[in-house]
C-alpha positions as a printed NumPy array, in Angstrom:
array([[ 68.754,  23.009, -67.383],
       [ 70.084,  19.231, -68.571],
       [ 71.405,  19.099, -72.09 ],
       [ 70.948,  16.138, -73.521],
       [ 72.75 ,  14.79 , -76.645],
       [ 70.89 ,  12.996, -79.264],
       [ 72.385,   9.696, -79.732],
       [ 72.377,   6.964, -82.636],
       [ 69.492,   4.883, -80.78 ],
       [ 67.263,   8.477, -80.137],
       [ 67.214,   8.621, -84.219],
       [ 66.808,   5.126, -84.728],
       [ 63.776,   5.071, -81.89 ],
       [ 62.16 ,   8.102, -83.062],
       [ 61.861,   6.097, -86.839],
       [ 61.45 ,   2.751, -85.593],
       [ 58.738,   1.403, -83.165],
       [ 60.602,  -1.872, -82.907],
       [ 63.661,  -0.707, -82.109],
       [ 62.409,   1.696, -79.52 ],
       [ 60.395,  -1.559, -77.81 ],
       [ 63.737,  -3.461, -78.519],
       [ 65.586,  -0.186, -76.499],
       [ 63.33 ,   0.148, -73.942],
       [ 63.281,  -3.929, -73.087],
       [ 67.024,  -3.467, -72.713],
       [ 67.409,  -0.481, -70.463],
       [ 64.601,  -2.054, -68.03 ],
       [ 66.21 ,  -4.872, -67.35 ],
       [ 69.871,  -3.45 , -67.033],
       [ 67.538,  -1.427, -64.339],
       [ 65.811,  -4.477, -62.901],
       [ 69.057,  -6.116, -62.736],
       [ 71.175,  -2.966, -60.89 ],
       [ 67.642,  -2.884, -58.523],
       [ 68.15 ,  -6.686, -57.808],
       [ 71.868,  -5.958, -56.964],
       [ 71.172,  -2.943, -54.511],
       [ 68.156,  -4.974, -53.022],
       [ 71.042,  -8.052, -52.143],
       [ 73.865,  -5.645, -50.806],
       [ 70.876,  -4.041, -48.385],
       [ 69.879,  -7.561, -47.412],
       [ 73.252,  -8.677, -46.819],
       [ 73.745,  -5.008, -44.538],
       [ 70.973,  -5.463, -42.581],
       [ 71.978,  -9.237, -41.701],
       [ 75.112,  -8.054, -40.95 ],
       [ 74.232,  -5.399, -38.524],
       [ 71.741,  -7.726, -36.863],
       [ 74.651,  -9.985, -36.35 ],
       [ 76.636,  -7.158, -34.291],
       [ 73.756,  -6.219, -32.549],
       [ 73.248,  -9.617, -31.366],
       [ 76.963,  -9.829, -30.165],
       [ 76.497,  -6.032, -28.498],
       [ 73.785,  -7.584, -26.715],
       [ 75.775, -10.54 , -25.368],
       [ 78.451,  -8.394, -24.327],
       [ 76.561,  -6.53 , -22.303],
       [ 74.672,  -9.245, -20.624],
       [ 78.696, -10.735, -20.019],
       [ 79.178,  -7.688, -18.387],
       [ 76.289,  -7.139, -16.422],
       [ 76.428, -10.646, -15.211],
       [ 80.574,  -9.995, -14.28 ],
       [ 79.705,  -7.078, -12.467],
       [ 77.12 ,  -8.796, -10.46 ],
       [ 79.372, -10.84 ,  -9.518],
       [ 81.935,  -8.794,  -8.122],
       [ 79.505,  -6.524,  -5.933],
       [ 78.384, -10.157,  -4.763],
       [ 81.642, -11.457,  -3.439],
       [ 82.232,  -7.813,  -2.455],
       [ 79.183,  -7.746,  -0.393],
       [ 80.313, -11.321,   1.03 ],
       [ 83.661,  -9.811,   1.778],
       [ 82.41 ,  -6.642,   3.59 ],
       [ 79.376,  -8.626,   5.521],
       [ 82.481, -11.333,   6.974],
       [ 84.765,  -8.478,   7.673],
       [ 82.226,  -7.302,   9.845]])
């Protein structure tokens, strides 16, 4: 059950048209505006985690290119050894 309390404005809407457009105009854009903000902060996370999984990617193409490399010259090693 949600209890709600009747506030100054709830009178003043329920007797005045104007104020309740007035009312309304306000709490939509205090909504548009806290939608605009969570819309930029998921933006800015979803760059940001591109951006690391970019550099994850790198990393691991470093290090499949390293160890490459070392079964290479190991290879070398073992075949002159021979």
């Amino acid at each position: 059950m949600i209890v709600r309390t009747i506030t100054k404005s709830d009178s003043i809407e329920k007797d005045n048209l104007a104020a309740h457009v007035e009312i309304c105009n306000h709490r939509y854009e205090v909504l548009e505006a806290k939608i605009s903000s969570i819309e930029t902060k998921l933006e800015n996370l979803l760059a940001s985690n591109e951006q690391q999984r970019s550099q994850v990617i790198s990393m691991i193409k470093a290090a499949v290119a390293i160890i490459s490399l070392v079964v290479s010259v190991t290879v070398i090693f073992l075949d002159k050894i021979h």
